[in-house]
Structures are given as structure tokens and as C-alpha cells.
C-alpha positions as CSV (number, residue, x, y, z in Angstrom):
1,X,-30.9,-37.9,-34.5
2,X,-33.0,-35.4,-33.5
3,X,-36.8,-35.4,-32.6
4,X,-39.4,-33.1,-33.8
5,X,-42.6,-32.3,-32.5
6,X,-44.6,-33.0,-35.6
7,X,-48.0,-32.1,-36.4
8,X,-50.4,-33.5,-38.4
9,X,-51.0,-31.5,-41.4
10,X,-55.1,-31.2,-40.8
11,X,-54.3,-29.8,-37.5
12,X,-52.4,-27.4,-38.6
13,X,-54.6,-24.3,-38.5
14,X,-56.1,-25.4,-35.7
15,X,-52.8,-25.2,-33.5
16,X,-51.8,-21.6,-35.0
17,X,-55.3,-20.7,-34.5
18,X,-55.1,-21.7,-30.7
19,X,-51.9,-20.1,-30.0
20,X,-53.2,-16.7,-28.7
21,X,-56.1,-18.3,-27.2
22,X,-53.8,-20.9,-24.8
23,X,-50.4,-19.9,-24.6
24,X,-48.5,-22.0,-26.6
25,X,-46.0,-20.6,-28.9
26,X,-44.2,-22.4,-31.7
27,X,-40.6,-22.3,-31.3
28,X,-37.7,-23.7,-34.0
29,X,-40.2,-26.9,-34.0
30,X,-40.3,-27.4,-30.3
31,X,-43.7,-26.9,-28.6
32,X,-43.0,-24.5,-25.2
33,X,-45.7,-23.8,-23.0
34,X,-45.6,-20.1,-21.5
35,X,-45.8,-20.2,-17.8
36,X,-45.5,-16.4,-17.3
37,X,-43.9,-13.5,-17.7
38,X,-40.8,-14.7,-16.7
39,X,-40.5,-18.4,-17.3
40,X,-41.7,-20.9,-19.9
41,X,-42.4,-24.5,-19.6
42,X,-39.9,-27.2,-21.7
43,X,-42.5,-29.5,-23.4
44,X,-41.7,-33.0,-21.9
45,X,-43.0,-35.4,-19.3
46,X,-40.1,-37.6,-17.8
47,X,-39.8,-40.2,-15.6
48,X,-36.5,-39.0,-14.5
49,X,-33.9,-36.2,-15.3
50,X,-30.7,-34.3,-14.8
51,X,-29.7,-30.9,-14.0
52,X,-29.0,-29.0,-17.4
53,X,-25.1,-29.5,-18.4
54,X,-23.5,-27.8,-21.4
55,X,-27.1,-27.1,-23.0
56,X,-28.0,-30.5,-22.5
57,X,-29.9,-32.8,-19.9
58,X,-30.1,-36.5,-19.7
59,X,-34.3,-37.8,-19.5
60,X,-35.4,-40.7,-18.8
61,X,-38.6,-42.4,-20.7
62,X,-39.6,-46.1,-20.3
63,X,-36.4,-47.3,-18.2
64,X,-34.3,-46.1,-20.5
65,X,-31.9,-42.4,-20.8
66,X,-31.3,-40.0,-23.5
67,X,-30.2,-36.4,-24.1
68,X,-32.6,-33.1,-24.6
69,X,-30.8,-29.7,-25.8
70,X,-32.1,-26.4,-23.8
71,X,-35.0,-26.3,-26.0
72,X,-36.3,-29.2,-24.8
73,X,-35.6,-31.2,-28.2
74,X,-34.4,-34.9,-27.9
75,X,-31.3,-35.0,-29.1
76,X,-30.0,-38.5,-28.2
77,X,-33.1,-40.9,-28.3
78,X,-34.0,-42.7,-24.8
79,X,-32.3,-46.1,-25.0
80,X,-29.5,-46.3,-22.7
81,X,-29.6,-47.6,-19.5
82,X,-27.6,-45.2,-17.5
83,X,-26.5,-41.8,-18.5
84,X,-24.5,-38.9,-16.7
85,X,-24.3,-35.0,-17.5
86,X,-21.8,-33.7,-20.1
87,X,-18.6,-32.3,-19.3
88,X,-15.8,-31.4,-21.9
89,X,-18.5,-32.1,-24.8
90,X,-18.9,-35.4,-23.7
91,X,-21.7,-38.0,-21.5
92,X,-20.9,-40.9,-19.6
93,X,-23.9,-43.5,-21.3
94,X,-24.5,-47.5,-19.7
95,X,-25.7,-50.1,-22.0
96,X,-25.3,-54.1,-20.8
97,X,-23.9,-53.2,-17.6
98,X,-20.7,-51.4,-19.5
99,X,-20.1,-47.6,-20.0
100,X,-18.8,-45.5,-22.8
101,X,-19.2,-41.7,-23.9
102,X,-21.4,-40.3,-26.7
103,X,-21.3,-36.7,-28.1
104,X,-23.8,-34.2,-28.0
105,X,-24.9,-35.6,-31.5
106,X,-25.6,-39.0,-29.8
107,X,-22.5,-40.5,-31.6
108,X,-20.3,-43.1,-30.0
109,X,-16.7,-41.8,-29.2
110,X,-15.6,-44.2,-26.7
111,X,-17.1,-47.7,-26.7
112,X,-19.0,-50.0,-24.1
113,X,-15.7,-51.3,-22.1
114,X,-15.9,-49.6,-19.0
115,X,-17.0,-50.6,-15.7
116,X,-17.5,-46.8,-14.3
117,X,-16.8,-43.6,-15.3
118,X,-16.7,-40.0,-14.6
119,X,-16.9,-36.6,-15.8
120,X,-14.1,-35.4,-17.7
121,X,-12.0,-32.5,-16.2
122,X,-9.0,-31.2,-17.5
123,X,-9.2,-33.9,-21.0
124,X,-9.2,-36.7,-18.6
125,X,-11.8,-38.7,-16.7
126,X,-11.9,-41.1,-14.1
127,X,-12.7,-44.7,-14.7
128,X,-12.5,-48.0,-13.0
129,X,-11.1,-51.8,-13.5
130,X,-12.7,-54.3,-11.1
131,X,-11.8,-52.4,-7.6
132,X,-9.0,-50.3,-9.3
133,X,-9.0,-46.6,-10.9
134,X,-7.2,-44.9,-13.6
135,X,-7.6,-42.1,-16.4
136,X,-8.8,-42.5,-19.7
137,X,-8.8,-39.1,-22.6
138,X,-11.3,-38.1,-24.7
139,X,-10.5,-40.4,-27.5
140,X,-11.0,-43.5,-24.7
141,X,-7.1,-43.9,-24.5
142,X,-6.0,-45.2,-21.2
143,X,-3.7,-42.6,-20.3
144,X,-3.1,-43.6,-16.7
145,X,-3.5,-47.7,-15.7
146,X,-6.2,-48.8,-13.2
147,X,-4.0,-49.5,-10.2
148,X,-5.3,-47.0,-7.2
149,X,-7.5,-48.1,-4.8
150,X,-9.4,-44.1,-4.9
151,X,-9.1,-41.4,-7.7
152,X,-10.1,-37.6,-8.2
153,X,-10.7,-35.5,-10.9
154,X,-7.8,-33.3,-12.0
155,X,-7.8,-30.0,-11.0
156,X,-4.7,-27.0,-11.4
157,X,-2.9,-29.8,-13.2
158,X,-2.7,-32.5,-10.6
159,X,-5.2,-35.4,-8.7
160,X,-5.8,-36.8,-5.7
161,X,-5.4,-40.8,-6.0
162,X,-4.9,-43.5,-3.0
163,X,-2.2,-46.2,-3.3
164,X,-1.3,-48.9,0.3
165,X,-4.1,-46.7,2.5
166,X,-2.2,-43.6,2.0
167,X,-2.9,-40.3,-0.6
168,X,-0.3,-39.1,-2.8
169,X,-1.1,-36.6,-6.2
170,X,0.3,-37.1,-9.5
171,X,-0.1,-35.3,-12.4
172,X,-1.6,-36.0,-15.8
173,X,1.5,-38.2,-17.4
174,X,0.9,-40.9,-14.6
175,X,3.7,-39.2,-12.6
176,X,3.7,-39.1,-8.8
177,X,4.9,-35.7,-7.1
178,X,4.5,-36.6,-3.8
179,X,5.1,-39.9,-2.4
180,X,1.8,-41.4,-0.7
181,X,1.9,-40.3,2.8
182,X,-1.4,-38.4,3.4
183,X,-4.3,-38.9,5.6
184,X,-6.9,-37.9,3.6
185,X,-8.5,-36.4,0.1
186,X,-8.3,-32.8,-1.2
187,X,-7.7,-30.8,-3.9
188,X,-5.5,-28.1,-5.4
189,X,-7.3,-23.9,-4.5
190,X,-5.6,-21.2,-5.2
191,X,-2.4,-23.4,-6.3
192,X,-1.8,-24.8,-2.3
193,X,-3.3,-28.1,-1.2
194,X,-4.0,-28.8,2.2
195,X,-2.5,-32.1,2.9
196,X,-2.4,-33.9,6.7
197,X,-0.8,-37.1,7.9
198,X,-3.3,-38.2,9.5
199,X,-1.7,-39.7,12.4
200,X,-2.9,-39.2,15.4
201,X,0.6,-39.7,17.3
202,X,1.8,-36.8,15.2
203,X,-0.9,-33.9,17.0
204,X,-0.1,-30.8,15.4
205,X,0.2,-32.4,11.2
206,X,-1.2,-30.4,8.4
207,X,0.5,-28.2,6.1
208,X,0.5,-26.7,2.5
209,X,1.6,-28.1,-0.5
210,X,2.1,-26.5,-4.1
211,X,1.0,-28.5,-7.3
212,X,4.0,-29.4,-7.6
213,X,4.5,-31.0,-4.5
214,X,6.7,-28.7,-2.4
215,X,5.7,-27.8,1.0
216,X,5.1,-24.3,1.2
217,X,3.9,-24.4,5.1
218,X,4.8,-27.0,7.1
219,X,2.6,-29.0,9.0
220,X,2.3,-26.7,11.8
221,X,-2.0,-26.7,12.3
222,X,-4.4,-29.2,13.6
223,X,-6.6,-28.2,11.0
224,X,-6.6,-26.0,7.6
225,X,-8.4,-25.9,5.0
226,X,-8.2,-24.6,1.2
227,X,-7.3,-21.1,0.7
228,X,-10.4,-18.9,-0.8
229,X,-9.7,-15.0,-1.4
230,X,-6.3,-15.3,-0.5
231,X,-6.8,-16.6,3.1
232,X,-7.7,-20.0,4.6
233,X,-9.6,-21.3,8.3
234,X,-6.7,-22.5,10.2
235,X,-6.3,-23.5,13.9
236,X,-3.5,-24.6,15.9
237,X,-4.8,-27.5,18.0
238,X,-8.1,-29.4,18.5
239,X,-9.3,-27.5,21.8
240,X,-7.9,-23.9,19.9
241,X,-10.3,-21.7,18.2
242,X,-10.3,-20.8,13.8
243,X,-8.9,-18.0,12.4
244,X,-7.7,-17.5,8.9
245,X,-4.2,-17.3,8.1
246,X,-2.5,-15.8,4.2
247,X,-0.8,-17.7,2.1
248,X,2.9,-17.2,4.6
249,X,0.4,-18.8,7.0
250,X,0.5,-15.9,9.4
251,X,-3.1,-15.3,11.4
252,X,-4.5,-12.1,9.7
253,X,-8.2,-12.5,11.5
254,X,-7.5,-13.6,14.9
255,X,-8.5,-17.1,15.6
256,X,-11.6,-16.9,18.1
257,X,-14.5,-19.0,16.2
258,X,-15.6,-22.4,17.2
259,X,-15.6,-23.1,13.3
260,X,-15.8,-21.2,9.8
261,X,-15.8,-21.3,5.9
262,X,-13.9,-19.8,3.7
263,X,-14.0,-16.3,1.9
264,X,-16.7,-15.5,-0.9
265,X,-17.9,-12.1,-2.3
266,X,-15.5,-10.8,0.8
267,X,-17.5,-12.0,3.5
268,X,-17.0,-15.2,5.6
269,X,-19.0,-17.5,8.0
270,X,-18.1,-17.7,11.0
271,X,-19.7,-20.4,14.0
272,X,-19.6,-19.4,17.7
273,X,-20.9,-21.6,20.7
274,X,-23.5,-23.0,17.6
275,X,-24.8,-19.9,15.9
276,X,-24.0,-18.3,13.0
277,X,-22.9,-14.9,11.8
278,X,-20.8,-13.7,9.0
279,X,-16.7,-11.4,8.6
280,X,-15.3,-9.7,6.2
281,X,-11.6,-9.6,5.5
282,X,-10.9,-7.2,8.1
283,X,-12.1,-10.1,10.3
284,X,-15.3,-7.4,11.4
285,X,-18.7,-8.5,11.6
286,X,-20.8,-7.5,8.8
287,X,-24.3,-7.8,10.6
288,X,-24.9,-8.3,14.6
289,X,-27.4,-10.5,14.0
290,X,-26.8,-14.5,14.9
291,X,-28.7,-17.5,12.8
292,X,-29.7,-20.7,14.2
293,X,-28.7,-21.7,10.3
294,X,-26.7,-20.3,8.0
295,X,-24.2,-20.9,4.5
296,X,-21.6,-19.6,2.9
297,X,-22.2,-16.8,0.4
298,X,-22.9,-17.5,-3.7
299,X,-20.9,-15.6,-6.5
300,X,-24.9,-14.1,-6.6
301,X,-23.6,-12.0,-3.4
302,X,-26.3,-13.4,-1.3
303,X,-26.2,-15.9,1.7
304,X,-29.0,-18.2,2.9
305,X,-29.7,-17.8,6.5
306,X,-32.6,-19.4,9.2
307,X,-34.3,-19.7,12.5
308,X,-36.6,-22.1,13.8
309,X,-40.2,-20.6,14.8
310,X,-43.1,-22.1,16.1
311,X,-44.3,-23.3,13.1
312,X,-40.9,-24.5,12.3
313,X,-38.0,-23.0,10.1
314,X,-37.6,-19.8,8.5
315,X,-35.2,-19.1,5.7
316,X,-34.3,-15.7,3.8
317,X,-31.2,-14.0,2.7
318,X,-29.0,-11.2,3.5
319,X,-26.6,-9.0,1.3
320,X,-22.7,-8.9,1.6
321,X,-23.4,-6.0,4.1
322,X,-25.2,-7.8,6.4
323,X,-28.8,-6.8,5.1
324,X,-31.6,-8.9,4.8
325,X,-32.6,-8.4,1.7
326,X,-35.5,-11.0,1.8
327,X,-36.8,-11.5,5.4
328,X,-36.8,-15.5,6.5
329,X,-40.1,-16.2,5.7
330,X,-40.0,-19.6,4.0
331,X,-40.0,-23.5,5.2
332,X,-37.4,-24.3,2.9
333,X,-34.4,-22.7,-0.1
334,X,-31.5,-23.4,-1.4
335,X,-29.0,-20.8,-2.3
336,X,-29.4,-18.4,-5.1
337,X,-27.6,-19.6,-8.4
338,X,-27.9,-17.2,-11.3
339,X,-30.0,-14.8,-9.6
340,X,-32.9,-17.1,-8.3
341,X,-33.7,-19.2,-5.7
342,X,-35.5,-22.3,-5.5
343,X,-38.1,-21.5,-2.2
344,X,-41.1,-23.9,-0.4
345,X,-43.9,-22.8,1.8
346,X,-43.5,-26.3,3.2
347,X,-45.8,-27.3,0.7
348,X,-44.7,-26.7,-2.9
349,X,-42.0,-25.1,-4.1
350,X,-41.2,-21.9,-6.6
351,X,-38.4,-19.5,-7.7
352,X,-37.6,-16.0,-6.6
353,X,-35.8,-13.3,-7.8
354,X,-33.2,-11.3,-5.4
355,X,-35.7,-8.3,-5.9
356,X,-38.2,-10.7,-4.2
357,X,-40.1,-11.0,-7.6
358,X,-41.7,-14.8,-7.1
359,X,-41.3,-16.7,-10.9
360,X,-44.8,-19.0,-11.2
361,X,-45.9,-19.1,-7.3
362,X,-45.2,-22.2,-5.3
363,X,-46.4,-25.4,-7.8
364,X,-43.9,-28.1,-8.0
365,X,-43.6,-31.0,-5.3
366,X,-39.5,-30.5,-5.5
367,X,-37.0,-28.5,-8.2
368,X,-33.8,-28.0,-8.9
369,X,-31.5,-25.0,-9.1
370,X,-31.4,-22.5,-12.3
371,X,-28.0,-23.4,-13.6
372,X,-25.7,-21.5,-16.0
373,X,-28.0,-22.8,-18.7
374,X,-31.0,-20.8,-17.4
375,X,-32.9,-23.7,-16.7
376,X,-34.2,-24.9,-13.9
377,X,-35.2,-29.2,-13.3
378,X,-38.7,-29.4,-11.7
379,X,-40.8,-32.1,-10.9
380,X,-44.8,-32.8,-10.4
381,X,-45.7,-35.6,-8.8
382,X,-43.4,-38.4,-10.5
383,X,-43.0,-36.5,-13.3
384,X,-40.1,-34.2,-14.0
385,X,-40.1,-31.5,-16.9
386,X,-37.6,-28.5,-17.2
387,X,-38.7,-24.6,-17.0
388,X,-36.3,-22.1,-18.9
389,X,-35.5,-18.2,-18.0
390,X,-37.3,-16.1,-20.9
């Protein structure tokens, strides 16, 4: 049920009364605090939280977890001992060392029998028996028995799972369309699967699969890995340079890096003798400049690069044409999500805009990133709160 911020009748004109004066605004019953122009503060002090998932976040109060929506109401009242983020309309929830799923209306749909769980993806989710792993549905029905040793979440219609020290994939009846011969755990991009033996007697040994298990390239590389933008990083043999082959797994950028990611927003990072610099799918650099540090671009179209300095490291972030569009400047950052960045001066951190526009200054001992939600996780001291896009 959910909880109101009530106030006492007698106080009533006072609070309207003060809401020019200090900033607080009344909104559908929830008190919001505005932090600025941009951002406002979600009323709450928690001992604990999660990222925003679905419009919800678990808190934690007293020990004990429950659910907020995205304006900051409590939704599902603090008193389970674990909780995880929705997915698929449902939250993993502990009580007396057993989990089960609520709904975002706090109701029970799957009961206290489980002794882990997972996120639902694809209307199944993970869960475990003793040492053993199988797939439950989101009415709690054990669709696939507990008898792998590992287990991954189903993507493009298949799942990873481990069975005698060797991977195999099945789909989501149970059924096995490979037989469990692979070395290690990945997962279906762009329909192929990049699957190895993991033997080292075998030397050259991984290859393509479909989601159905065909092999569409045979195991002709020392190392590949999932196809993004219709190519994938691919090199012959361990002493060999990367390159990135297409989906007949013919080289279309020469292989010459020491190491590299895969395609995003057209552009690529690339490692040589242990600096950084970025392609694009002409295999040309996009900038001439090298980073002692450096990740793979966002869907935002911006990548987060560094240097060390003498007073330490320096992070900014350049534009899909090589620009740096905010200079490295700052001790810390994560990657832009949404639009903004989480930033530190080595001291505190803050949010920025890709125009450079800085959202509250630099105020919270550690945050989290703005997700599709529009809400960011931040935390003061030991206590967390949330702060929400206007």
C-alpha cells in the first residue's frame, strides 16, 4: 500500500505558506525538494538503495527493503530482507532466508521457496536448488529443472547453461541445441554466438554459431568476439594482431591492434602498444590523438577518455568525430547515459550535461548514473536519496 507524506492539519498553511520562501513544492502528495533549475531532490533518507528500474527503486530503512515509484512514494513498505530491481514487472524479494517475486503493487506472485533468483528476461528467470540452476516463469512455474551447474539469462531465444564442466545453449522448452562442448560463457549478438573449445591442444578453436546452433564460421580464430554493427574483433592466433571481420568472417579492417571493442555509434576502440585511440568502419582513425585511458562509446554518441597529470587523472569526452567536446579536466566519470554524466573533482561528485552545463555542482560523496527513468541514485555521507531530471 502506498505511503503518503501527511501533514498535520494545523500545519497546513504554514507549509503552503513556506513554499515560495524555501523551495519546496507539493507534488501528487509527495514532498520534492527543488535543487535547481535542472534537478529536484526525491524526499527520502535511506540507508541503502538501487538504481531506478521500471519506475521503481528498492530502499532500504531499518535493515529491512522495500520499493519507491519515481516520485519518491513508498510503494512496497520496508520489510523484506533482501530485494533486487524489477524486470518484466516483477522484484526478486528475501524473507527467512527464501526468495520470491512481488509486483509493483507489493503483492505476492511467486512465494518464499527459492534459494536465489534472478531477473527475468525473455518470461523466464534464473533460479537455483542447492548448487543446481534452472528456470522458473512469471507465474513461479518451474519451466526448466535445477540440474546445471551455471545458468544465463535468455537472450535471442536461447541461454548459456554448464552441464560435466562444459557449456552448451538450450532454448526456453528445456531443449539443448548444441551438445556441451564449449569452453566458456557468452551470449547470442546480432543472432551469432561466439563459442570456443577451450582447449588448449586445439590452438586456433573459436567460431560462430546461430541460435539455433549451427555453425556459421568455423573455428578458425584464436579469439572473436560478439558481432556489434555488423562486424566483430577477431584475430588469428595469440601472437597475431585484431582486426574486425563481417558476418562471412572475412577481415574488412585489417587486423594491426594489440586489442579492441566492438562497434558503437560507428566508431570503435582500438589499443596499440597500451594507448588508446578510436576507428570508424572504414577502419580510419577518427582523431590522432592517443589516451592513456579510454571506453567504448554510449548510444549518447560520446566516449570517456583520460590521462594521468601531475596531480593525477584527467577525464573528458570526445564526439564520434574525434572532438573533445568536454576537455579532460576531472579526477573521476563515468560514461554519459541519457545525456549526463556523473563527474568528481576528486572530492565530490556532480552531473553534467554534454553542453558542459554542470546539474547542482559537485555535492555528493558517490552517485549513480541517470537511467532511462531520469533519475539518478546519490548518496551523502551514509545516506542515499534519489535526484530526478525536471
Amino acid at each position: 500500500m502506498k505511503k503518503r507524506v501527511i501533514f498535520w492539519s494545523v500545519l497546513a498553511g504554514i507549509v503552503l505558506a513556506a513554499v515560495t520562501v524555501t523551495g519546496i513544492i507539493v507534488y501528487n502528495n509527495t514532498l520534492r525538494t527543488i535543487d535547481n533549475e535542472y534537478l529536484y531532490t526525491l524526499e527520502g533518507r535511506w540507508d541503502g538503495a538501487r538504481d531506478f528500474s521500471e519506475n521503481m527503486a528498492a530502499v532500504k530503512k531499518d535493515g529491512k527493503w522495500g520499493y519507491i515509484d519515481s516520485d519518491g512514494v513508498v510503494i512496497v513498505e520496508p520489510t523484506y530482507d533482501g530485494a533486487n530491481s524489477f524486470s518484466e514487472g516483477l522484484a526478486a524479494v528475501q524473507r527467512g532466508g527464501k526468495w520470491g517475486y512481488i509486483d509493483k503493487t507489493g503483492k505476492q506472485v511467486i512465494p518464499f521457496t527459492l534459494d536465489s533468483t534472478y531477473a527475468f528476461s525473455e518470461g523466464l528467470a534464473v533460479y537455483s536448488k542447492g548448487n543446481y540452476y534452472g528456470y522458473i516463469n512469471t507465474a513461479g512455474e518451474t519451466v526448466i529443472e535445477a540440474i546445471y551447474s551455471e545458468a544465463s539469462s535468455f537472450k535471442d531465444g536461447v541461454a548459456c547453461v554448464k552441464k560435466d564442466n562444459r557449456y552448451g545453449y538450450i532454448n526456453p522448452d528445456g531443449t539443448a541445441v548444441t551438445e556441451f562442448i564449449y569452453g566458456s560463457k557468452t551470449s547470442a549478438s546480432e543472432g551469432l554466438i561466439p563459442v570456443f573449445y577451450g582447449d588448449a591442444s586445439k590452438g586456433i578453436n573459436t567460431g560462430y554459431i546461430d541460435v539455433t546452433g549451427r555453425q556459421i564460421l568455423d573455428f578458425d580464430w584464436y579469439d572473436a568476439k560478439p558481432f556489434s554493427e555488423g562486424l566483430a574483433v577477431a584475430c588469428y592466433e595469440y601472437t597475431k594482431p585484431y582486426g574486425f571481420i563481417n558476418h562471412s568472417g572475412v577481415f574488412v579492417i585489417k587486423p594491426e591492434w594489440d586489442n579492441a571493442e566492438g562497434f558503437v555509434c560507428g566508431c570503435a576502440l582500438v589499443e596499440k602498444d597500451l594507448t588508446y585511440t578510436y576507428i570508424n568502419a572504414s577502419g580510419e582513425r577518427i582523431t590522432e590523438k592517443t589516451y592513456e585511458k579510454a571506453y567504448s562509446f554510449t548510444r549518447s554518441g560520446l566516449a570517456r577518455v583520460g590521462y594521468t597529470s601531475a596531480t593525477g587523472w584527467k577525464f573528458g569526452y570526445i564526439d564520434t568525430t574525434g572532438n573533445e567536446v568536454i576537455e579532460p579536466q576531472y579526477a573521476d566519470a563515468h560514461d554519459f547515459q541519457i545525456g549526463i554524466a556523473a563527474v568528481s573533482n576528486g572530492k565530490k561528485w556532480g552531473f553534467i550535461r554534454s553542453d558542459k552545463t554542470v546539474l547542482a555542482g559537485m555535492k555528493w560523496t558517490d552517485v549513480g548514473d541517470f537511467t532511462e527513468d531520469g533519475i539518478a541514485m546519490v548518496k551523502s555521507g551514509d545516506i542515499y536519496g534519489f535526484v530526478k531530471l525536471k
